[in-house]
DRENPA-3360 file (N, C-alpha, C; in nm, 2 decimals, always signed):
BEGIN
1 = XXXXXXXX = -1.33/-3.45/-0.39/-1.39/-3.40/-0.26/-1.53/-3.34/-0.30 ~ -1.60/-3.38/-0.23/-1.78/-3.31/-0.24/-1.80/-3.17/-0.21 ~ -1.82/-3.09/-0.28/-1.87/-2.94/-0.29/-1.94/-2.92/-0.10 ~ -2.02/-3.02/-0.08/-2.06/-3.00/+0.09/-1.92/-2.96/+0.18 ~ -1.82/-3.08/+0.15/-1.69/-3.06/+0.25/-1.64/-2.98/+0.21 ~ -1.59/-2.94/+0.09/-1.48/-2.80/+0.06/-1.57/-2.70/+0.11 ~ -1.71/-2.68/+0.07/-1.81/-2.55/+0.18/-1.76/-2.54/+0.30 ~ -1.77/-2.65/+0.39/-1.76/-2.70/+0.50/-1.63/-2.66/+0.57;
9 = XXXXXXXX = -1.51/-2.71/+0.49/-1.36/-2.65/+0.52/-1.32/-2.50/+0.52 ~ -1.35/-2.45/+0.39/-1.42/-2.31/+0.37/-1.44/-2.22/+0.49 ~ -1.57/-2.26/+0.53/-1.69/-2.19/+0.58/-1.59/-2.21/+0.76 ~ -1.52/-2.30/+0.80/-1.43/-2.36/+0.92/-1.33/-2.24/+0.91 ~ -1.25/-2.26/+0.82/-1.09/-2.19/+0.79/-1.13/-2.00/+0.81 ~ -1.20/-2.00/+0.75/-1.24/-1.85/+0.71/-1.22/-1.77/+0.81 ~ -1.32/-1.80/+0.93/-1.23/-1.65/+0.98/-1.12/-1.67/+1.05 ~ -1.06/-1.78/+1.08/-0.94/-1.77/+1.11/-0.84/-1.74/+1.03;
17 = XXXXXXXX = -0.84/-1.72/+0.88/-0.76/-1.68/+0.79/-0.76/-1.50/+0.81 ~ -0.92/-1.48/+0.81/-0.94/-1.30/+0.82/-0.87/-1.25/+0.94 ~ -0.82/-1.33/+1.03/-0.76/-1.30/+1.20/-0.60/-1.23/+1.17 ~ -0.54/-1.31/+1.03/-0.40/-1.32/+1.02/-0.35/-1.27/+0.88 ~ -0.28/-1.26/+0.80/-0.18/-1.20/+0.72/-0.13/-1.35/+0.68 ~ -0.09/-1.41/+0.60/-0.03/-1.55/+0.61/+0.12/-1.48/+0.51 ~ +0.20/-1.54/+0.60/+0.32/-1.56/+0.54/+0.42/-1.65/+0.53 ~ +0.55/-1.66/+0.48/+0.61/-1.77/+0.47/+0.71/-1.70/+0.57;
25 = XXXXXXXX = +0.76/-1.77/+0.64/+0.90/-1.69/+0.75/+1.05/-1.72/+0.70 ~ +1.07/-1.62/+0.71/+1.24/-1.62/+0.67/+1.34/-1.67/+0.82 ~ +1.43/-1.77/+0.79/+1.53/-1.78/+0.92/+1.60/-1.63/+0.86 ~ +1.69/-1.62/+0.99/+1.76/-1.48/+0.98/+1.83/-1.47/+0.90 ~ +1.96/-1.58/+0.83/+2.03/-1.52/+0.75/+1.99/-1.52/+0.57 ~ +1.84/-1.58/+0.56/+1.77/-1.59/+0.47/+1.70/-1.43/+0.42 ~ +1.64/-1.37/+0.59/+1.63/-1.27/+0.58/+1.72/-1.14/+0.55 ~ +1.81/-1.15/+0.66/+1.96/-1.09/+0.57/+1.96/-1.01/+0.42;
33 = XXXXXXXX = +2.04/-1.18/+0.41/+2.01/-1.19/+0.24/+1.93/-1.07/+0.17 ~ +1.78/-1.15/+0.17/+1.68/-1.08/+0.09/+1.68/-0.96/+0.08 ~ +1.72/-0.89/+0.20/+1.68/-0.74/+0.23/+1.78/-0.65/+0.14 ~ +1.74/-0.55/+0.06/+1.83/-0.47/+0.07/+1.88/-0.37/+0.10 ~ +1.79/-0.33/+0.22/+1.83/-0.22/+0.30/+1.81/-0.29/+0.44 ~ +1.92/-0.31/+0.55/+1.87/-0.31/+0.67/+1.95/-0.19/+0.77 ~ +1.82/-0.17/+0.81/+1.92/-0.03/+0.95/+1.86/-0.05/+1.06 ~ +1.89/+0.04/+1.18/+1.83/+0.08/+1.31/+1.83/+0.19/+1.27;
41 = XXXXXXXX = +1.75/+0.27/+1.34/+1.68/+0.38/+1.32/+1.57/+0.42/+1.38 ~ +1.49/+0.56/+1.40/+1.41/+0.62/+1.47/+1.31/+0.69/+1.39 ~ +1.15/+0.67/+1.38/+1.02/+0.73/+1.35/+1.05/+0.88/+1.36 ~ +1.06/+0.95/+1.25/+1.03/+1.08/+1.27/+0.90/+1.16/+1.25 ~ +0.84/+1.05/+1.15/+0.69/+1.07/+1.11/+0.62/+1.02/+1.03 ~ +0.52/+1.00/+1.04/+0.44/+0.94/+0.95/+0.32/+1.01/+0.92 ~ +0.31/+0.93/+0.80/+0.12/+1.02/+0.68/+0.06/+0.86/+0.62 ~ -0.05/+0.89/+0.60/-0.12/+0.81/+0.54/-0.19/+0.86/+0.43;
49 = XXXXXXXX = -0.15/+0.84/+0.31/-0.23/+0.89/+0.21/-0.25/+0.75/+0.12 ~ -0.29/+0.79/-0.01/-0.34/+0.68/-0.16/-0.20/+0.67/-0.23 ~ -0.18/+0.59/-0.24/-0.09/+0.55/-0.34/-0.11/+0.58/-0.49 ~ -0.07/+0.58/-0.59/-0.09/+0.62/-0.75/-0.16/+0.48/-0.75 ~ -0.19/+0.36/-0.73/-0.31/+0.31/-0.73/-0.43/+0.29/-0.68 ~ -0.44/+0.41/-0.57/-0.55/+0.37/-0.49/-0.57/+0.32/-0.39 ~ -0.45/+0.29/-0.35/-0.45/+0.23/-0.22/-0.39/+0.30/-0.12 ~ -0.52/+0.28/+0.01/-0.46/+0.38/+0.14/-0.32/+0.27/+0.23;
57 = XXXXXXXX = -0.22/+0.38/+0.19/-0.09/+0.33/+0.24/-0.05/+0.41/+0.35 ~ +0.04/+0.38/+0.43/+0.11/+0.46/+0.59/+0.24/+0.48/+0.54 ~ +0.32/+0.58/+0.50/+0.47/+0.65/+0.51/+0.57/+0.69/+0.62 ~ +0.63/+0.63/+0.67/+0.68/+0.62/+0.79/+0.85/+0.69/+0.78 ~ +0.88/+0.83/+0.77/+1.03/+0.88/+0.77/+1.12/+0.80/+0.87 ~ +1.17/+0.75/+0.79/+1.30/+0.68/+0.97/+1.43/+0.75/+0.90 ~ +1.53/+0.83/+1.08/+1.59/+0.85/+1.06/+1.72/+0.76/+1.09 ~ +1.85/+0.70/+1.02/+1.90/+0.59/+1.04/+2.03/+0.62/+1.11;
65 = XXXXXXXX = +2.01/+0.55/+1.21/+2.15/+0.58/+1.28/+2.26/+0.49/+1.30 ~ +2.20/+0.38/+1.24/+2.32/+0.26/+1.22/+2.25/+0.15/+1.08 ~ +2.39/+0.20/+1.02/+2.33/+0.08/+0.85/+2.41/-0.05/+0.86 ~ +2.34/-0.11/+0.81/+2.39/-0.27/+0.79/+2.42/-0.31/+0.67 ~ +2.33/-0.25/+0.58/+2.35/-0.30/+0.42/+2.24/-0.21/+0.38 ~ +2.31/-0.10/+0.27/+2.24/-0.05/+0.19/+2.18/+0.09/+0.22 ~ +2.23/+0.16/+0.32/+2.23/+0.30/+0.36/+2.36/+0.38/+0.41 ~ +2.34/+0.48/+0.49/+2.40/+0.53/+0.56/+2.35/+0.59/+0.63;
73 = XXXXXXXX = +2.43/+0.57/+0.76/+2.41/+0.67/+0.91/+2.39/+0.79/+0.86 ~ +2.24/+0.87/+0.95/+2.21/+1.03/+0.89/+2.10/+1.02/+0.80 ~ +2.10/+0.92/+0.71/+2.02/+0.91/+0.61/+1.85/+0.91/+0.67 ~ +1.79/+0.95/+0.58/+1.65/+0.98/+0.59/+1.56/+0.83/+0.49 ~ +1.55/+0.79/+0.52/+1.43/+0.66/+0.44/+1.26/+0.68/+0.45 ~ +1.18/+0.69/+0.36/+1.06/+0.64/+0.34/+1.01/+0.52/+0.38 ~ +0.96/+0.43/+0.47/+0.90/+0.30/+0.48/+0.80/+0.31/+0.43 ~ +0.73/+0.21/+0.30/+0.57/+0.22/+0.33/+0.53/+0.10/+0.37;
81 = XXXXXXXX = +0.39/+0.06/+0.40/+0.34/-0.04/+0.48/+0.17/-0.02/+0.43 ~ +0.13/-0.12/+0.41/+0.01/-0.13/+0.35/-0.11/-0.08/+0.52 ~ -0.23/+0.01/+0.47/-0.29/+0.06/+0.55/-0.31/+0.21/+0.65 ~ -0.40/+0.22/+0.67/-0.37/+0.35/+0.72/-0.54/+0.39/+0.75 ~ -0.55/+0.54/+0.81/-0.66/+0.59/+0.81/-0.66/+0.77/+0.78 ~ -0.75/+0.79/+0.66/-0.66/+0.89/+0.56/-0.75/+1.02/+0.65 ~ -0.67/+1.11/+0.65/-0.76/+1.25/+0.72/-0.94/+1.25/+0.73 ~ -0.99/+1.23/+0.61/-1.12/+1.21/+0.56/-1.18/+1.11/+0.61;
89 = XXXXXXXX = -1.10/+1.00/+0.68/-1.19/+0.92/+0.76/-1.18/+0.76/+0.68 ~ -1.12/+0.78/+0.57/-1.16/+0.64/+0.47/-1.03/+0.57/+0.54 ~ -1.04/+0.44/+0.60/-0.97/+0.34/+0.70/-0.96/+0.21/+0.60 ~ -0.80/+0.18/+0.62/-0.78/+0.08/+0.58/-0.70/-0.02/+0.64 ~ -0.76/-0.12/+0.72/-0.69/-0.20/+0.81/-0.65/-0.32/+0.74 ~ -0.52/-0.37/+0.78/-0.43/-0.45/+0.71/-0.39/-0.55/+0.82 ~ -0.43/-0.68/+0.84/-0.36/-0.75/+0.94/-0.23/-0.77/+0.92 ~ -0.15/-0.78/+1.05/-0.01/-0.82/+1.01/+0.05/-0.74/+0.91;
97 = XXXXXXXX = +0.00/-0.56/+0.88/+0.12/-0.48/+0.89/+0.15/-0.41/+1.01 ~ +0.29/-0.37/+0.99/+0.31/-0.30/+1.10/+0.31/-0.17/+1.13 ~ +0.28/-0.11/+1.28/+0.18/+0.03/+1.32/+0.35/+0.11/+1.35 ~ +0.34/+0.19/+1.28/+0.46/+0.28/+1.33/+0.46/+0.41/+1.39 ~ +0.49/+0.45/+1.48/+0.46/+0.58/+1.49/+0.56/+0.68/+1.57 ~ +0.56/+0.82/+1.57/+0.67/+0.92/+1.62/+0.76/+0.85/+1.70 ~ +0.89/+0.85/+1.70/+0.96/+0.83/+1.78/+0.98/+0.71/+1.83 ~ +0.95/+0.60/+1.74/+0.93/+0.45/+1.78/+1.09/+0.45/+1.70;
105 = XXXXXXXX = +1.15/+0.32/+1.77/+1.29/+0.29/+1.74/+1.27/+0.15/+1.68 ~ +1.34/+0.14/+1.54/+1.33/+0.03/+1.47/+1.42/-0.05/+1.44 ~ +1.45/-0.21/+1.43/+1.57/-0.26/+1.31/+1.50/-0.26/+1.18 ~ +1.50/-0.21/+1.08/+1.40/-0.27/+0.97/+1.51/-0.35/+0.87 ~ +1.43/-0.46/+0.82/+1.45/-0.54/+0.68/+1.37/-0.51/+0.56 ~ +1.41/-0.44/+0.46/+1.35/-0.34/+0.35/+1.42/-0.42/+0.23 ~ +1.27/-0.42/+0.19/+1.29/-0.48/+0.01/+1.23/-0.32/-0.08 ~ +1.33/-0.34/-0.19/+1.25/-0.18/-0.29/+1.19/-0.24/-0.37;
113 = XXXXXXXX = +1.10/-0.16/-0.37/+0.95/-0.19/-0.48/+0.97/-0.09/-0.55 ~ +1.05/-0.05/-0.65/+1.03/+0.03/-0.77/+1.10/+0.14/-0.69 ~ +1.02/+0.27/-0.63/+1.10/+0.37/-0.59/+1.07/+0.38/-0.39 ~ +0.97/+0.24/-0.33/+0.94/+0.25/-0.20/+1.00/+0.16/-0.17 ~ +1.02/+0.13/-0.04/+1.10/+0.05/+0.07/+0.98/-0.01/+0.11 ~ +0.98/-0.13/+0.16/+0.88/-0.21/+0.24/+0.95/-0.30/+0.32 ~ +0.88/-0.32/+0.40/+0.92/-0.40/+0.52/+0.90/-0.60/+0.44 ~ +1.01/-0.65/+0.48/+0.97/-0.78/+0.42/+0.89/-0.87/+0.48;
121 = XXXXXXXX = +0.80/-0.95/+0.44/+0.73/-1.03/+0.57/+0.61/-0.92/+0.65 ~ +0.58/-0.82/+0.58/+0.51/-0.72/+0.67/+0.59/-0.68/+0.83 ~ +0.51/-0.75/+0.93/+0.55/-0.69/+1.05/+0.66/-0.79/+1.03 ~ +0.71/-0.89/+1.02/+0.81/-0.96/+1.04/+0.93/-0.90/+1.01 ~ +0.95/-0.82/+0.95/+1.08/-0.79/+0.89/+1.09/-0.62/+0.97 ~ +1.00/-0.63/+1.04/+1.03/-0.43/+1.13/+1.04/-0.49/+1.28 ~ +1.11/-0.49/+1.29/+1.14/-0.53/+1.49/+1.14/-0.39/+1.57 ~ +1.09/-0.43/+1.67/+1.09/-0.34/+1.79/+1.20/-0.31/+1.87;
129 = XXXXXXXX = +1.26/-0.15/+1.87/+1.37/-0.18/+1.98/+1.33/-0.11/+2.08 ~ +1.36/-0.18/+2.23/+1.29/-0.09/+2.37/+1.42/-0.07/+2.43 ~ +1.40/+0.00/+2.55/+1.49/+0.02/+2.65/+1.60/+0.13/+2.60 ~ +1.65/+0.17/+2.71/+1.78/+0.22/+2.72/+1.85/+0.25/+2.82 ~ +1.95/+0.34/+2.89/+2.07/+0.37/+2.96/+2.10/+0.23/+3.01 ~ +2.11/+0.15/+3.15/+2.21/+0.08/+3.17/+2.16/-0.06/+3.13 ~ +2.03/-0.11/+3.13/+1.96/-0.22/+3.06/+2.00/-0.17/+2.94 ~ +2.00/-0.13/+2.85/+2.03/-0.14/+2.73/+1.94/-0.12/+2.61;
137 = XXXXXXXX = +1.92/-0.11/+2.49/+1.83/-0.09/+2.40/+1.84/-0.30/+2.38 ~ +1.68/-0.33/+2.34/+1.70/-0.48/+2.32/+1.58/-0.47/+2.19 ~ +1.64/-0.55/+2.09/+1.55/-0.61/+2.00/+1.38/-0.69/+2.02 ~ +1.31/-0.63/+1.98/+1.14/-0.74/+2.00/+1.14/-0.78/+1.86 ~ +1.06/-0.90/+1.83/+0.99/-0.88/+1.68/+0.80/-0.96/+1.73 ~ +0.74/-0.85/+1.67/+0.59/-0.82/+1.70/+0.52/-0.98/+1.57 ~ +0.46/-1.05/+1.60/+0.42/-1.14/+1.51/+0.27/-1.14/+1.52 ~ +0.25/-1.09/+1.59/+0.04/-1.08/+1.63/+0.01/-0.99/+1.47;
145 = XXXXXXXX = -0.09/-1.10/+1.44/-0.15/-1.06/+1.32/-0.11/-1.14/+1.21 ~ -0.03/-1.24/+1.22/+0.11/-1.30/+1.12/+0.05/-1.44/+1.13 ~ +0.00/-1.54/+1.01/+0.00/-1.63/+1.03/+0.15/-1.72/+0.94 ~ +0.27/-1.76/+1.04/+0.34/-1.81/+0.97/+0.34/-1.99/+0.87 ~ +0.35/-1.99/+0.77/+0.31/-2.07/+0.74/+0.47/-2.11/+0.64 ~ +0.48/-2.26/+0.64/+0.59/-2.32/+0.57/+0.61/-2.35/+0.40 ~ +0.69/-2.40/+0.36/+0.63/-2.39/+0.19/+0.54/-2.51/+0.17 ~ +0.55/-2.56/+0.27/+0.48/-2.72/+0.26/+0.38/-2.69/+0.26;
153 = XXXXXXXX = +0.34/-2.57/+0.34/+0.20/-2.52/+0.36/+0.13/-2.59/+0.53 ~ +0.24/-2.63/+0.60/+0.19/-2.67/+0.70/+0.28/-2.52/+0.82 ~ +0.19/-2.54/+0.90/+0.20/-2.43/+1.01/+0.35/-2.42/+1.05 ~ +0.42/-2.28/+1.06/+0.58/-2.30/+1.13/+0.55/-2.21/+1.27 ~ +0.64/-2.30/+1.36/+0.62/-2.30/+1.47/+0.69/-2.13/+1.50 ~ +0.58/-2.04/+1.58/+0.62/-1.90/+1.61/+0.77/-1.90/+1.70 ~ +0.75/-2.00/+1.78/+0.89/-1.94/+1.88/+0.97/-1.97/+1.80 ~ +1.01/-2.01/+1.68/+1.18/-2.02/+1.65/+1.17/-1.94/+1.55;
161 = XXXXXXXX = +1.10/-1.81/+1.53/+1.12/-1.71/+1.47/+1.07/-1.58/+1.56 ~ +1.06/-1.61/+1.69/+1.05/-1.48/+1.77/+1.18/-1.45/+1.85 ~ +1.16/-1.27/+1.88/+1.29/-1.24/+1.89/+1.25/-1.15/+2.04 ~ +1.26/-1.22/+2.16/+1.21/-1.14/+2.29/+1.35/-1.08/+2.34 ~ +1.38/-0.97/+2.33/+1.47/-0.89/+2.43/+1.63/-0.93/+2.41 ~ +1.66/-0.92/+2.28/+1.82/-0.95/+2.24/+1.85/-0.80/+2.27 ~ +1.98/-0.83/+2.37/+2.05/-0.70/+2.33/+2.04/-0.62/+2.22 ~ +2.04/-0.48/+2.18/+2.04/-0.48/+1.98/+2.17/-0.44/+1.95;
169 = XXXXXXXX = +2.34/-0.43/+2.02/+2.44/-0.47/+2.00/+2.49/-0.61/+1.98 ~ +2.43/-0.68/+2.02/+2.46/-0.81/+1.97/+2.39/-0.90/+1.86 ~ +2.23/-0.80/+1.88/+2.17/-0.81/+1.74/+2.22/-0.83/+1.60 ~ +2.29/-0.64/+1.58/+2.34/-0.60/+1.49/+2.47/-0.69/+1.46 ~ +2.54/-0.75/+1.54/+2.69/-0.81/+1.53/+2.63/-0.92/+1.44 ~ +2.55/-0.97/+1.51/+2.48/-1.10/+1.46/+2.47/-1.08/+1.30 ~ +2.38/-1.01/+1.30/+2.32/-0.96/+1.15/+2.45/-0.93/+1.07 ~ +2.55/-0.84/+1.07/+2.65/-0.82/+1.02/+2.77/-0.95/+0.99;
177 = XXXXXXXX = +2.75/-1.03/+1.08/+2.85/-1.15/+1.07/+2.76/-1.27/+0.96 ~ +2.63/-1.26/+0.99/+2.54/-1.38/+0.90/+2.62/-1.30/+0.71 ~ +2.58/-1.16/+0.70/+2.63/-1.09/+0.55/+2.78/-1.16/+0.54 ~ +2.86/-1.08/+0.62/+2.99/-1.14/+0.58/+3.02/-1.29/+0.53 ~ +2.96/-1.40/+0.61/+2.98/-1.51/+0.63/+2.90/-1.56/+0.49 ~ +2.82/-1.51/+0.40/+2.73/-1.49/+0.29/+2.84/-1.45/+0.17 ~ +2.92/-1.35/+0.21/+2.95/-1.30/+0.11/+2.93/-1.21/+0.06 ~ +2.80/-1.11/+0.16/+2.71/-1.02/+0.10/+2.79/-0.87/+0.17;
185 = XX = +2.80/-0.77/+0.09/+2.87/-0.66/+0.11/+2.78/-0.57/+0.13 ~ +2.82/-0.51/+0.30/+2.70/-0.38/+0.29/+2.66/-0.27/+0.22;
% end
């Protein structure tokens, strides 16, 4: 290929690459799997400071009020998530992680990185929970920011990894039955 066309492809792709976060998407019980912490749970607070290498990270306390694999109900968890904007003003925006904040209600999918928890997939792996009394609390998962991409390297289609308004009782069943049916012990 001629140095003109790879410029050319380049110079095309670019900022639609800087628009998105590219990831590979997990089906659910792939996700599962991987994780090994998943809960529901509630934002108690968040900080944004440097990491021990320098990088401005967001700390998000969730408090867990239902475990799936790898906690307990009551328990207190650390999320971190790449980005943030530190007291001082120095801003670090991250496409396609996810924005957390007070009192926001989560399912999270958590991989440990040494002594932090991270969300897998960035936003893909933190779902949104809304609603409550007689409608019900229902699962979202937020994908704006996310370019999902296959191993082939060709595009995966968003809707069969979006999650609009599942009950989050039948969520959780769901998620619990994919482990069992795995083999995998909470």
């Amino acid at each position: 290929m001629s140095t003109r066309i790879l410029l050319a492809l380049l110079l095309w792709w670019a900022p639609l690459l800087a628009q998105a976060s590219i990831i590979v998407p997990l089906a659910e019980p792939e996700l599962a799997a991987r994780a090994d912490v998943i809960v529901f749970g509630t934002v108690l607070r968040t900080q944004t400071l440097r990491n021990p290498t320098g990088f401005i990270v967001t700390q998000a306390e969730v408090q867990v009020y239902r475990s799936v694999r790898g906690s307990k109900p009551g328990e207190f968890l650390i999320i971190e998530m790449p980005g943030g904007q530190l007291p001082d003003g120095d801003v670090a925006e991250v496409t396609g992680a996810p924005h957390l904040a007070r009192g926001q209600t989560v399912v999270a999918f958590l991989q440990k990185r040494g002594q932090v928890l991270r969300p897998l997939g960035m936003a893909f792996g933190l779902l949104d929970v809304r609603g409550s009394g007689a409608a019900g609390q229902r699962v979202y998962r937020n994908l704006d920011g996310l370019q999902l991409l296959l191993p082939s390297g060709r595009s995966a289609p968003a809707v069969k990894y979006a999650i609009e308004g599942v009950p989050l009782g039948d969520f959780l069943a769901r998620i619990d039955a994919t482990l069992r049916d795995q083999g995998i012990k909470p």
